[in-house]
Z-matrix of the N, CA and C atoms (Angstrom, degrees):
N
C 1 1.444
C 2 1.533 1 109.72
N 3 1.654 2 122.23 1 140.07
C 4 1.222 3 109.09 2 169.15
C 5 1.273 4 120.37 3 -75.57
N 6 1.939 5 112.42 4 155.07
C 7 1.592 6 120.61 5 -178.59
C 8 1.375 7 108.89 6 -48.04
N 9 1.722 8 133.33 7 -25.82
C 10 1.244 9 120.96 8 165.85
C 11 1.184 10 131.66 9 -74.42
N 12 1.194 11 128.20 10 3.45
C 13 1.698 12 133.38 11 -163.30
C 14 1.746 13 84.78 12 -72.11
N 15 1.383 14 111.63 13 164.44
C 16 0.944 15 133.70 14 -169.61
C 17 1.501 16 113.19 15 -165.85
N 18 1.844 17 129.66 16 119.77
C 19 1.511 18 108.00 17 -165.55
C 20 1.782 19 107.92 18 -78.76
N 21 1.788 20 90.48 19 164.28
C 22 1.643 21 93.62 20 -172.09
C 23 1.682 22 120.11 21 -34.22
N 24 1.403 23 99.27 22 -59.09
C 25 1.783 24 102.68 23 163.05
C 26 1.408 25 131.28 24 -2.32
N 27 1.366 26 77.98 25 -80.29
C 28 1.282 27 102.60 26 -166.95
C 29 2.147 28 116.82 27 -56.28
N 30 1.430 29 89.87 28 -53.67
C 31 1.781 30 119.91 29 177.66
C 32 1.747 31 89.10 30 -43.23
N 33 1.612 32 106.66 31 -57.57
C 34 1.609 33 95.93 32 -155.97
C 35 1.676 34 108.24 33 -91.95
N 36 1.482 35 130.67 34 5.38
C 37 1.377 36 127.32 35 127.88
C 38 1.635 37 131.79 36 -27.75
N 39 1.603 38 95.20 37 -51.20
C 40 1.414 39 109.28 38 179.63
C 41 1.027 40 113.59 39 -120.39
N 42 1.691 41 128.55 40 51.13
C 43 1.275 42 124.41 41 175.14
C 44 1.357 43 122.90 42 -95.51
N 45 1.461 44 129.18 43 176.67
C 46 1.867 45 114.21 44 -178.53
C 47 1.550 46 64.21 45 149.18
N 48 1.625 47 135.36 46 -37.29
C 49 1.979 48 101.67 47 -141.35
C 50 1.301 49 108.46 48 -33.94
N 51 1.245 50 133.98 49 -65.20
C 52 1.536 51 148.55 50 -138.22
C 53 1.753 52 98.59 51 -60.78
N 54 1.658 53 116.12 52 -43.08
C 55 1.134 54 104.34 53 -175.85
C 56 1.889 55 101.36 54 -90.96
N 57 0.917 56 135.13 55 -70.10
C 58 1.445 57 125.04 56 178.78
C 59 1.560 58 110.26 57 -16.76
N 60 1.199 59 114.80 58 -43.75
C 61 2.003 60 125.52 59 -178.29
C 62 1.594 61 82.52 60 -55.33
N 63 0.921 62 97.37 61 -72.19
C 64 1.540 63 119.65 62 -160.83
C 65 1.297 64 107.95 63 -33.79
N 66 1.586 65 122.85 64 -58.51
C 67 1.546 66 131.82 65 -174.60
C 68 1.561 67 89.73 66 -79.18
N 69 1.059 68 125.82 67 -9.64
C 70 2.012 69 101.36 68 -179.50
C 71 1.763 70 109.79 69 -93.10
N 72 1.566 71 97.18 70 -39.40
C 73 1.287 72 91.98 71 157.04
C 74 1.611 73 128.39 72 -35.22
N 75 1.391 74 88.67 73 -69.05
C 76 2.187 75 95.08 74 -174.10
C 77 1.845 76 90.49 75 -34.83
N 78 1.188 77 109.45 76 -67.68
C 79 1.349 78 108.57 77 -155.28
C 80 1.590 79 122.17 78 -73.29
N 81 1.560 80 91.65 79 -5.60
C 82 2.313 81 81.06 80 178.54
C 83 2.151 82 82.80 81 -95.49
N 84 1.171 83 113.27 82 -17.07
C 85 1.885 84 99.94 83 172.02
C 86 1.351 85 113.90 84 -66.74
N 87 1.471 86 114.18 85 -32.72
C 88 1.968 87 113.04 86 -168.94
C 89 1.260 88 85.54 87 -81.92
N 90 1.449 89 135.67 88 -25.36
C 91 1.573 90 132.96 89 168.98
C 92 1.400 91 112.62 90 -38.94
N 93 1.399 92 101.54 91 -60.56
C 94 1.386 93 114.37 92 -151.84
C 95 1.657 94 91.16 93 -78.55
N 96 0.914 95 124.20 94 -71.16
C 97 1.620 96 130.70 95 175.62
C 98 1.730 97 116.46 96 -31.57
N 99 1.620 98 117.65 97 -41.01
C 100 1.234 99 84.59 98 132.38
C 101 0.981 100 179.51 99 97.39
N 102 1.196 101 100.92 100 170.47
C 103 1.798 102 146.69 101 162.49
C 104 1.505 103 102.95 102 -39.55
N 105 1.365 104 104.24 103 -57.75
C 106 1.594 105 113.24 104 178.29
C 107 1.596 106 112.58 105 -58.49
N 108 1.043 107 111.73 106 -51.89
C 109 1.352 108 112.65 107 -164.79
C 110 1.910 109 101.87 108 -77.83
N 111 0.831 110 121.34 109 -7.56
C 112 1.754 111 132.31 110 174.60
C 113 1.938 112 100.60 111 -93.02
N 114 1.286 113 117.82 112 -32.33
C 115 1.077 114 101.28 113 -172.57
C 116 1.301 115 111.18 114 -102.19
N 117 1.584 116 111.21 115 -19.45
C 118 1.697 117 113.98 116 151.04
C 119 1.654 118 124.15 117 -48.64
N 120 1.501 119 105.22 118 -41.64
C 121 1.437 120 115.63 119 -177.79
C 122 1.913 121 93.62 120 -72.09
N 123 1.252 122 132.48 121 -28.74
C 124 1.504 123 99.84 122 -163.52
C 125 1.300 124 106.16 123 -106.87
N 126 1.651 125 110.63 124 -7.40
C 127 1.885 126 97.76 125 156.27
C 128 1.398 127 108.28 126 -82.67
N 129 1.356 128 130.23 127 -38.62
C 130 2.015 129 103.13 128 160.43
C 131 1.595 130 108.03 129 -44.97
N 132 0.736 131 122.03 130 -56.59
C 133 1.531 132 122.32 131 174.24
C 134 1.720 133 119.46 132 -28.03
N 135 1.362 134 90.33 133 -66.23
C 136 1.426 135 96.01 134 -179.93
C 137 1.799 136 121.96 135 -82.14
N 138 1.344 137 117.01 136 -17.16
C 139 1.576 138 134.87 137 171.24
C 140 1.403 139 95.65 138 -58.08
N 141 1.563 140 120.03 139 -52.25
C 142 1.458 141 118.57 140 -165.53
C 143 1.495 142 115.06 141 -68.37
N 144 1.725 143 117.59 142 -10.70
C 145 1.044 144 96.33 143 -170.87
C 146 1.655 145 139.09 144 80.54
N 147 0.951 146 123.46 145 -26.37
C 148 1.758 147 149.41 146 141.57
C 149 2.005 148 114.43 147 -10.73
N 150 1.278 149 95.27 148 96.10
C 151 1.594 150 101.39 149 -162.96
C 152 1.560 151 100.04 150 -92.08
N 153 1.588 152 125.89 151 -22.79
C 154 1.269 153 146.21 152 153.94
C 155 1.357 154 132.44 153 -86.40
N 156 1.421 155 112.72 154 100.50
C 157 1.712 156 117.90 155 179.30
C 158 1.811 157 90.96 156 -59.75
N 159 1.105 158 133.16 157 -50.89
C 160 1.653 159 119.75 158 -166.51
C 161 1.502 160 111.93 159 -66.46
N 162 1.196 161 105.68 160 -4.89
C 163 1.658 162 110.18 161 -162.27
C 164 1.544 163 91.87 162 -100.14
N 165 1.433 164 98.86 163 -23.24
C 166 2.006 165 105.46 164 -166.98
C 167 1.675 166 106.90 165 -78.40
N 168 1.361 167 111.82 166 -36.01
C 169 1.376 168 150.13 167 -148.60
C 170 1.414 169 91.87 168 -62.18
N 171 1.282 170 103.54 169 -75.63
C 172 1.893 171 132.27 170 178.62
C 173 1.510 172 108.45 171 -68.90
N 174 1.327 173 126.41 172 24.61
C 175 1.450 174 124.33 173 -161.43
C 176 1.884 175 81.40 174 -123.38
N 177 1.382 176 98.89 175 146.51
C 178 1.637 177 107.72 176 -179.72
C 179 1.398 178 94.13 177 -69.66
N 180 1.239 179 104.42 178 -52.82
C 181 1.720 180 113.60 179 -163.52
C 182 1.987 181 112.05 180 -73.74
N 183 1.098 182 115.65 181 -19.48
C 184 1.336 183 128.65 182 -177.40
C 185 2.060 184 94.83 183 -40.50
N 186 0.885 185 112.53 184 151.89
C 187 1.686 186 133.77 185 178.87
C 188 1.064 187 132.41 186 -109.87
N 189 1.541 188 115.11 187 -7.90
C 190 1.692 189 143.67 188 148.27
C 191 1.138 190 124.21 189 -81.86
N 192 1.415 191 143.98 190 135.50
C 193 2.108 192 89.53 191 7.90
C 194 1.724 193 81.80 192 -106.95
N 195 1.529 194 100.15 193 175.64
C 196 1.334 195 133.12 194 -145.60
C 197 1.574 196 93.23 195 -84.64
N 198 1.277 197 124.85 196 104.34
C 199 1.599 198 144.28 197 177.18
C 200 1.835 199 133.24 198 -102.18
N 201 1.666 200 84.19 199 9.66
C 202 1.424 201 99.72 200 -170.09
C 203 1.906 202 88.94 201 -124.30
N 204 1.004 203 113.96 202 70.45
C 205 1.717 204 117.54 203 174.97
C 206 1.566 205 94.04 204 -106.78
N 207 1.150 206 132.47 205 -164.50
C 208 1.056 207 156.27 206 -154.16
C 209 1.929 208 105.08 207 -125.38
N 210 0.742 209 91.07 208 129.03
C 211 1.890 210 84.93 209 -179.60
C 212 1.533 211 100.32 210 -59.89
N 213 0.971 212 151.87 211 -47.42
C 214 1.543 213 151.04 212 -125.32
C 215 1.506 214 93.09 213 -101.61
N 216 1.261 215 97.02 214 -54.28
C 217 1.943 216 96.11 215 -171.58
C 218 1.142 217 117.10 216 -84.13
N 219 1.799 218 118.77 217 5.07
C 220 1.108 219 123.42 218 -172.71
C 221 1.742 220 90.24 219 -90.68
N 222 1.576 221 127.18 220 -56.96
C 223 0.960 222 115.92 221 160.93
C 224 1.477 223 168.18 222 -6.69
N 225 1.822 224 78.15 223 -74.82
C 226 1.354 225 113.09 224 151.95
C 227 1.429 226 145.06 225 -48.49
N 228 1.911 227 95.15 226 -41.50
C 229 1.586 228 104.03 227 166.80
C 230 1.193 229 126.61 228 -89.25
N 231 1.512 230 145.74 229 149.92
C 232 1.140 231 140.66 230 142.52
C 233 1.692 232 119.91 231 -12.71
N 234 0.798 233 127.48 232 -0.33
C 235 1.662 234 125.56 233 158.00
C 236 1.297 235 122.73 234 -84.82
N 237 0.665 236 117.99 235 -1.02
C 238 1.572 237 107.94 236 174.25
C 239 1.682 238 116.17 237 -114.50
């Protein structure tokens, strides 16, 4: 038997894995997504050439700061 086996009992005392997996998933993907959308914004960033973040800031076209987050993790994190 492997060192993790554990009897039925016991497993369904402490069961949930499937949903806890489940809810960490959702949240390391709105992670990753994002991640994406921040690292999309800093190659526009860096394509443009832009030697001034204040100059970028006040620019229609500027890609800062990053306004396409996710409501939940926007919340959730210390940024807001």
């Amino acid at each position: 038997m492997p060192s993790c086996w554990r009897p039925a009992a016991t497993t369904a005392a402490h069961g949930g894995l499937q949903e806890r997996a489940a809810a960490k998933l959702a949240e390391v993907d709105a992670k990753i997504a994002d991640l994406a959308t921040i690292r999309t914004a800093l190659v526009v960033a860096v394509e443009a050439g832009r030697d001034d973040l204040t100059v970028c800031a006040f620019s229609a076209c500027c890609p800062i700061p990053f306004t396409e987050f996710t409501e939940e993790n926007c919340r959730a994190g210390p940024c807001c």
